[in-house]
N, C-alpha and C positions, 0 to 999 in steps of 0.2 A: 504494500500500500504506500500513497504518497507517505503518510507517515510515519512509516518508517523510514522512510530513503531521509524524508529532513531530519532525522534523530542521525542515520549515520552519517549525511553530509555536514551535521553541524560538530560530531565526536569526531569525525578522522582528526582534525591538523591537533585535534591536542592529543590524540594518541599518536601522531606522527613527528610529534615538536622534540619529544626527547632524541627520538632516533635521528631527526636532520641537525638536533643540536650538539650530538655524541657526533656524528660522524662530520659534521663540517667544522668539527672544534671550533665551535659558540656555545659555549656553554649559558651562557647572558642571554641568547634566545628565549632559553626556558621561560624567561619572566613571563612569557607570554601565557604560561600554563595558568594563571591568577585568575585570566580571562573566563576559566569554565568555572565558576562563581555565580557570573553573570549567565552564562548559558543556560545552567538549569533553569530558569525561569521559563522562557518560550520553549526549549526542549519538552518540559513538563505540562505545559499549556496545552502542546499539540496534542502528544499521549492521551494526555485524560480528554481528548476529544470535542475541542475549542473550535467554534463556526461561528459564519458571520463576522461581525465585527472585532469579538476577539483577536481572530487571527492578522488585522490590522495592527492592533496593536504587539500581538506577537512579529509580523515583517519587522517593526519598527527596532523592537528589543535585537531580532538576528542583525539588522545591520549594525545597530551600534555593538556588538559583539562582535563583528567582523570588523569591524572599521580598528576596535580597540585591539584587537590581537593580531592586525596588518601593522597599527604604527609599531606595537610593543616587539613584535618580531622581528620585525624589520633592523630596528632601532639595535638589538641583540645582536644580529645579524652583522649591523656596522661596527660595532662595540670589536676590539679586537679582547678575545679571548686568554 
């Protein structure tokens, strides 16, 4: 179902953040893991079966959750390790 695919599109990069931070030694990456905080919110929203207008508000919370663990990554990323 869609909702499962946005539960796993929204868990990959932070199960994937350690592995790209281990192997590109950036370890400072990681910080971006803080972000899945924030995720449970709209991950759990969908789950339990959120239509209508909710799910506006849930888009709203995925971007700023993508938005917040692209700067913080990133930022890791530049950070020499």
């Amino acid at each position: 179902s869609t909702r499962v695919l946005y539960t796993v599109l929204m868990t990959t990069p932070f199960v994937m953040t350690p592995i790209i931070a281990g192997l590109g030694r950036r370890p400072v990456s990681a910080v971006a893991l803080v972000v899945v905080l924030l995720a449970r919110k709209p991950v759990l929203a969908v789950l339990e079966g959120a239509k209508g207008a909710a799910l506006v508000t849930v888009l709203g919370q995925t971007g700023q959750v993508q938005l917040l663990y692209g700067v913080l990554f990133a930022a890791g990323l530049i950070v020499p390790g």
